[in-house]
C-alpha positions in Angstrom: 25.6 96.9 46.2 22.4 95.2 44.4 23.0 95.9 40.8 22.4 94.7 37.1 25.0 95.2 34.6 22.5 95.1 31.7 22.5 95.8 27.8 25.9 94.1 27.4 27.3 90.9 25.3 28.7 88.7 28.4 31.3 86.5 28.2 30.7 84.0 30.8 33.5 81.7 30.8 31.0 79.4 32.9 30.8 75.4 32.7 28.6 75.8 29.2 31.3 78.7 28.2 27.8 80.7 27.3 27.9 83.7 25.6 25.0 86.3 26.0 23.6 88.7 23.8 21.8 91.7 25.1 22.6 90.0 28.5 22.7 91.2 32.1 24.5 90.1 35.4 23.0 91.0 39.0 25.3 91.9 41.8 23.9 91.7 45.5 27.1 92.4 47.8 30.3 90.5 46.7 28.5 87.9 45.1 26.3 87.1 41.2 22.9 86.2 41.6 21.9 86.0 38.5 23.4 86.1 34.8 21.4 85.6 31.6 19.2 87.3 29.1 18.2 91.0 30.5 14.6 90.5 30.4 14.8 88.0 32.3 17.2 88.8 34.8 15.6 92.5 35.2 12.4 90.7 35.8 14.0 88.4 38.7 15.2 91.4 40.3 12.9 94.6 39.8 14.2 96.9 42.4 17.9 96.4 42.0 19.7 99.8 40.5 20.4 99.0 36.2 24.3 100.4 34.9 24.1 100.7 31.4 26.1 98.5 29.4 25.4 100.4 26.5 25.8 97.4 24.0 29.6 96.5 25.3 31.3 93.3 26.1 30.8 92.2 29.8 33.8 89.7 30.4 35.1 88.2 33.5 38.5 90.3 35.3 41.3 89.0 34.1 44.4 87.5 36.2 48.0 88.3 35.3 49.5 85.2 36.9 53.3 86.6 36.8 53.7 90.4 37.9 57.3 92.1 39.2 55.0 95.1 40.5 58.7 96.8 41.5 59.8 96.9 37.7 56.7 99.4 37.2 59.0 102.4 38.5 61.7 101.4 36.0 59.9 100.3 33.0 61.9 100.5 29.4 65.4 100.7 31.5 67.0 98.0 29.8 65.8 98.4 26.6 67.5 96.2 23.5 69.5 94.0 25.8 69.6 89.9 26.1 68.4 88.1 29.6 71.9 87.9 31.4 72.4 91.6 30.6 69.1 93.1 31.0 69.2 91.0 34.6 72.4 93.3 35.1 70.9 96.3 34.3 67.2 95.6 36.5 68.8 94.5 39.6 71.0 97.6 39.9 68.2 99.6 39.6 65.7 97.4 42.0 68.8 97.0 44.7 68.6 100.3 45.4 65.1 100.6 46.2 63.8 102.0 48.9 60.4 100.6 51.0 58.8 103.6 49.8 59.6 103.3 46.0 58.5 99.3 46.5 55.4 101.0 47.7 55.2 103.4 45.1 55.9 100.9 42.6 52.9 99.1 43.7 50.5 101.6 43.9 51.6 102.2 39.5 51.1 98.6 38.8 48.1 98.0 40.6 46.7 101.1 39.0 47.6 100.2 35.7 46.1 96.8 36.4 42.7 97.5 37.6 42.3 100.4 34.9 43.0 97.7 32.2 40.8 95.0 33.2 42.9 92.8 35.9 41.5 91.9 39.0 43.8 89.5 40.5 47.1 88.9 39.6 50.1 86.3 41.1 53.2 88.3 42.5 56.3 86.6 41.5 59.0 88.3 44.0 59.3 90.9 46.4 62.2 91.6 47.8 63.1 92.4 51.6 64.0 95.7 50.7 60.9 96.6 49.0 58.6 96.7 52.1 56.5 93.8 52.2 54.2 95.0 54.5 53.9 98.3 52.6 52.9 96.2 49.8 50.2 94.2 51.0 48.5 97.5 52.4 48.8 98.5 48.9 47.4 95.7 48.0 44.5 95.7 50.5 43.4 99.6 49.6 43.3 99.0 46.4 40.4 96.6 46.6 42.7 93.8 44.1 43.1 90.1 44.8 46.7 89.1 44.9 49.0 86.3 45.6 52.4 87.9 46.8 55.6 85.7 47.0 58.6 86.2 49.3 61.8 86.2 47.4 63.5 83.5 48.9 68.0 82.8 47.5 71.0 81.3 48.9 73.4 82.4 45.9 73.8 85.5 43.5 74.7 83.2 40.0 72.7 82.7 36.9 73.0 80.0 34.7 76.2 79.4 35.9 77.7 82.6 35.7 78.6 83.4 39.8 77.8 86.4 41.2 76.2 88.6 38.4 73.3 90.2 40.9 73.6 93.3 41.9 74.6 93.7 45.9 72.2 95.8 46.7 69.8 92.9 45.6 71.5 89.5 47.2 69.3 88.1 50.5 70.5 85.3 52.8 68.4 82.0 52.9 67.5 82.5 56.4 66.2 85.7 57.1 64.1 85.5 53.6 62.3 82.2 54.7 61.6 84.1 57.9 60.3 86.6 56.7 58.7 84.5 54.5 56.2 82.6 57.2 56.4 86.0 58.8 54.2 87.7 56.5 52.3 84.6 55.2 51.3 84.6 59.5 50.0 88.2 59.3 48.4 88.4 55.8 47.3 84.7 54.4 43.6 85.5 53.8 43.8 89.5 54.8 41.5 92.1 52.8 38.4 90.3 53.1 40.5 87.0 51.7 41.7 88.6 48.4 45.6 88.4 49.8 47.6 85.1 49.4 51.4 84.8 50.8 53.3 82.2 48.5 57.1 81.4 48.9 59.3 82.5 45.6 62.4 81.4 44.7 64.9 82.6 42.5 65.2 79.4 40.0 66.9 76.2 41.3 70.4 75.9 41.1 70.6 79.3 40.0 69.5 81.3 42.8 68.3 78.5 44.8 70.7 75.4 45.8 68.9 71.9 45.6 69.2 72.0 49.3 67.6 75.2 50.3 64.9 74.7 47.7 64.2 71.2 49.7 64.0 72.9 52.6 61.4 75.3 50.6 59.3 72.3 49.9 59.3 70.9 52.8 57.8 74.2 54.9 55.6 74.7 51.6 54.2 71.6 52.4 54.0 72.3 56.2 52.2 75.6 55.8 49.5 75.0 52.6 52.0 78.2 50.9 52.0 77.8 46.7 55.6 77.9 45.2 56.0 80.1 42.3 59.5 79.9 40.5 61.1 80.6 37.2 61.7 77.5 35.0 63.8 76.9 31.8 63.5 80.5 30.9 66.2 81.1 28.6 68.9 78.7 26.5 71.5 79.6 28.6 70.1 78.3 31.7 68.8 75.1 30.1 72.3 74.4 29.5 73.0 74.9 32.6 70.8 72.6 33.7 71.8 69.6 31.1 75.9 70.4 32.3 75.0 70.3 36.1 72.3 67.8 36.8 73.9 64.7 35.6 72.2 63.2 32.7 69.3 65.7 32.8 67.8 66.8 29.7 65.4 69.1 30.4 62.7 66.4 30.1 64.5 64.4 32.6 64.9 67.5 35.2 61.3 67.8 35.5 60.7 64.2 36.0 63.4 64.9 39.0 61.5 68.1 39.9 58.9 65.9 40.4 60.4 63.0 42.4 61.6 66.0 45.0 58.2 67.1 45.8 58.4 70.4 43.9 55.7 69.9 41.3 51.8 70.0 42.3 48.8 71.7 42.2 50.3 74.0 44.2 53.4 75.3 42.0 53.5 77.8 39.2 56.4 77.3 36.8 57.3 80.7 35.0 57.8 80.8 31.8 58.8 77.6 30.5 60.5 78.4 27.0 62.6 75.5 26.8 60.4 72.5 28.2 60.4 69.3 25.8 56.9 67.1 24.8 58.1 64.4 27.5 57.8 67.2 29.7 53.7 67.9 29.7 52.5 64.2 30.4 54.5 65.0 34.0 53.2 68.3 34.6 49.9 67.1 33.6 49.9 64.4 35.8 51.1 66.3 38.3 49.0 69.2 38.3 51.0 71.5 37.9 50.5 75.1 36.5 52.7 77.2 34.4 52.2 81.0 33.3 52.8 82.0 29.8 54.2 84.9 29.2 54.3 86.0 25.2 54.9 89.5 25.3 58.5 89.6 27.6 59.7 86.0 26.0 59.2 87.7 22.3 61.1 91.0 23.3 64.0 89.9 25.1 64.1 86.6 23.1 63.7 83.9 25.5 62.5 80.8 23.3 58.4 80.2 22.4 57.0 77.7 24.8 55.3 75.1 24.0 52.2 76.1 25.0 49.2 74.9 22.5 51.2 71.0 23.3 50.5 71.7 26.4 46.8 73.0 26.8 46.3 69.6 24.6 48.1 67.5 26.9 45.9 68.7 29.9 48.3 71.2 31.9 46.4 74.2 33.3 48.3 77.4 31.2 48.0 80.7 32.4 49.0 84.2 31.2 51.2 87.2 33.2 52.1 90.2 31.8 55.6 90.3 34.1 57.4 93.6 34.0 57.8 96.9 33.2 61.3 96.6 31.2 60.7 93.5 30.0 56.8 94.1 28.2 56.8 98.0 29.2 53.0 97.2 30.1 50.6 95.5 32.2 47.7 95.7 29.8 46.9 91.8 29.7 45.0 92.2 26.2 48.0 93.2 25.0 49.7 89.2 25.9 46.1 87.5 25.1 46.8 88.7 21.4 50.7 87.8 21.6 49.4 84.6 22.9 47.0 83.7 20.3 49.2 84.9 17.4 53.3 84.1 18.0 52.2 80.1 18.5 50.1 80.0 15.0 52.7 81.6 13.2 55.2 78.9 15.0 53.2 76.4 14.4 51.4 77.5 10.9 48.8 76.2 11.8 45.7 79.3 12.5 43.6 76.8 13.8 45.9 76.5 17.4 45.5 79.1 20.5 41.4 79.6 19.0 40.2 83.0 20.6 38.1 81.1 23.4 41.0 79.4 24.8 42.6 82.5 24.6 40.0 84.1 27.4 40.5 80.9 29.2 44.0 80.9 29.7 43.3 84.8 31.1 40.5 84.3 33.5 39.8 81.0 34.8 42.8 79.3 34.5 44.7 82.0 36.5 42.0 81.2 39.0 43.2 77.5 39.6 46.6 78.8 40.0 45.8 81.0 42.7 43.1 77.8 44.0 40.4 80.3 43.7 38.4 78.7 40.3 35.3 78.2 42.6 35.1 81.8 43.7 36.3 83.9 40.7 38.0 83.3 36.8 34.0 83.2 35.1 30.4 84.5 35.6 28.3 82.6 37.3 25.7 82.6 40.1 27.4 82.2 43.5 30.7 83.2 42.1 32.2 86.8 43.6 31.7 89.8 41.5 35.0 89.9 39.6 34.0 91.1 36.0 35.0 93.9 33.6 32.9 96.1 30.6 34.6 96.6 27.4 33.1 99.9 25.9 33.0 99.0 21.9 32.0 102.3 21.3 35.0 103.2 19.8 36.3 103.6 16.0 38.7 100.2 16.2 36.2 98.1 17.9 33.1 98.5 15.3 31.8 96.2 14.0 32.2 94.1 16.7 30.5 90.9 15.8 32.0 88.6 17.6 32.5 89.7 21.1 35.4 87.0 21.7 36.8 88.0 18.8 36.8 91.8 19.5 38.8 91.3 22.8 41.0 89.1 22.2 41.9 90.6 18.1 40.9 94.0 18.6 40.8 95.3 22.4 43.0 96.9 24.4 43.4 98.0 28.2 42.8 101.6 27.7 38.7 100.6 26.3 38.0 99.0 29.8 35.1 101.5 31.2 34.3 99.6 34.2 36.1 97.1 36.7 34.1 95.2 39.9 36.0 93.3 42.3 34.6 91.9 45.4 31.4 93.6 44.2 33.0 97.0 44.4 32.5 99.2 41.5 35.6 101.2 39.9 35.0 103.3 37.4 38.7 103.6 34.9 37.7 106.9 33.7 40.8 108.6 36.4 
């Protein structure tokens, strides 16, 4: 394809963080060649085809860095329920999936994704029984970039309460971490490079015993696979934590996180409600990530991470959408408003989680989680064709003055017109 988006407001998310009025990006292949002012850009490159913009918002895709693509098929079934017992109610339904409803339930989300603006997104857990294979081929079809993580367990507890998982949903240690480097052997770097395999465990020493998740680490290590794992979700597991790990505040665990090789630039900590401030000088220094999910912590009332602390104390923060019964979307404008709103109400302060960080913590930093900020996240020449158009054609986005503003305080999924990814154009009008 050798293309110019033109007539659009770009959000570039670039080194300058420019934003372009009446604007254009070229498109030769899989790859931008050019992004600035139309003129000049049209002038650079007469004899490429022109795609009307129409005056909308031109924005790089964005990356839901925490998905459950399975909990698409059962979206709103636990509805009104606290952690422990919405866990209940999910894994009945998930362990009785078959391979074809894991596949079904990916070709949903990934739908859903792409027609609301996401073109990559981080895969928390997929289960043996939901078909990995069947998934990535999903996954490769539908043209997305994806990081898909092996469920890996060696116990069926939570927060200390034994055995609460669903049978149907329990995995032994072994045959997960098999299939584990199974499938990171036959699809790390598949689909023209847009599939990952990371390792996920269910959250340490509830899921996960300190010993298997060394083990984890220590193959992690050996095979260059990310770890992506649930952290200090919930009050109940915190306490947990501080009863079992003698001595350990929560503050204290991470430090011990750290001296066990698990934290890195490497490993995406989910969710993150009930970290401490002695907590981000280690993950900073680390370089570890951690995915921010507003919309599912608000509804079932996990806690409010401390998130603005930690974009100031230099941790790359990301955003995920997570699951069906737990947000009842995928729409990631939807958590990019939660985001910027819940933590200035928290804080009172409306000067915290600014609209620009905001489209950070969407598109570029969900690129360095998935180690990818050179080749997608912003628009710029060299970069691969990732981007969406926002059509502000439309009674609740006019007048649309500030085009950061408008999708971050005003947008929704539904007003994305077009998605590119890997230079392949979709059109969302299905």
């Amino acid at each position: 394809m050798q293309m110019i988006f033109e007539n659009a407001r770009i959000i570039t998310v670039d080194e300058r963080r420019r934003v372009i009025e009446d604007g254009a990006v070229a498109v030769d292949g899989d790859r931008i060649v050019a992004v600035g002012k139309r003129g000049e850009v049209e002038e650079q490159f007469p004899n490429y085809q022109r795609y009307d913009a129409k005056g909308g918002i031109i924005l790089p895709g964005l990356v839901d860095c925490h998905v459950h693509m399975s909990q698409a098929l059962i979206r709103g079934c636990a509805e009104n329920t606290a952690l422990v017992e919405w866990l209940k109610r999910v894994w009945r339904c998930q362990g009785n999936f078959t391979e074809e409803d894991g596949k079904l339930a990916a070709e949903l989300c990934i739908l859903e994704m792409i027609k609301s603006g996401t073109t990559a997104f981080v895969e928390t857990m997929i289960a043996s029984r939901y078909g990995f294979n069947g998934i990535a081929q999903v996954v490769a079809d539908s043209g997305i970039r994806a990081a898909l993580s092996k469920i890996i367990m060696d116990n069926p507890g939570f927060g200390g309460e034994e055995s609460i998982m669903y049978p149907g949903q329990v995995e032994e240690k072994e045959p997960s971490i098999a299939e584990a480097l199974a499938m990171h052997e036959k699809w790390e770097g598949a689909a023209d490079g847009r599939i990952q395999v990371w390792f996920g465990p269910r959250p340490i020493g509830t899921g996960t015993s300190v010993e298997t998740m060394k083990e984890i680490i220590e193959l992690a290590h050996r095979h260059d696979m990310p770890i992506d794992i649930h952290y200090c979700e919930c009050k109940s597991e915190t306490t947990y934590y501080k009863r079992e790990f003698a001595g350990y505040t929560p503050g204290r665990l991470t430090g011990w996180l750290e001296d066990i090789g698990l934290l890195g630039p490497k490993t995406l900590l989910i969710h993150v409600n009930w970290l401490e401030l002695e907590d981000i000088p280690i993950l900073a220094r680390t370089g570890t990530h951690v995915v921010h999910n507003p919309c599912c912590n608000t509804k079932i009332a996990s806690g409010f991470a401390l998130i603005p602390e930690m974009i100031a104390g230099g941790v790359n923060v990301s955003l995920g959408c997570d699951g069906g019964p737990s947000n009842n979307t995928y729409d990631m404008f939807r958590d990019m408003r939660f985001a910027a709103y819940i933590h200035r109400a928290r804080l009172l302060d409306p000067l915290v989680m600014d609209n620009e960080t905001v489209i950070e913590v969407a598109t570029i930093n969900g690129a360095k989680v998935m180690g990818r900020e050179d080749e997608f996240g912003s628009l710029a020449v060299g970069k691969k064709a990732d981007l969406i158009l926002i059509d502000t054609d439309q009674p609740h986005l006019i007048p649309s003055t500030d085009p950061v503003s408008t999708c971050v305080c005003a947008a929704n999924g539904g007003d994305v017109r077009t998605v590119v990814i890997n230079g392949d154009r979709k059109s969302t009008r299905l």
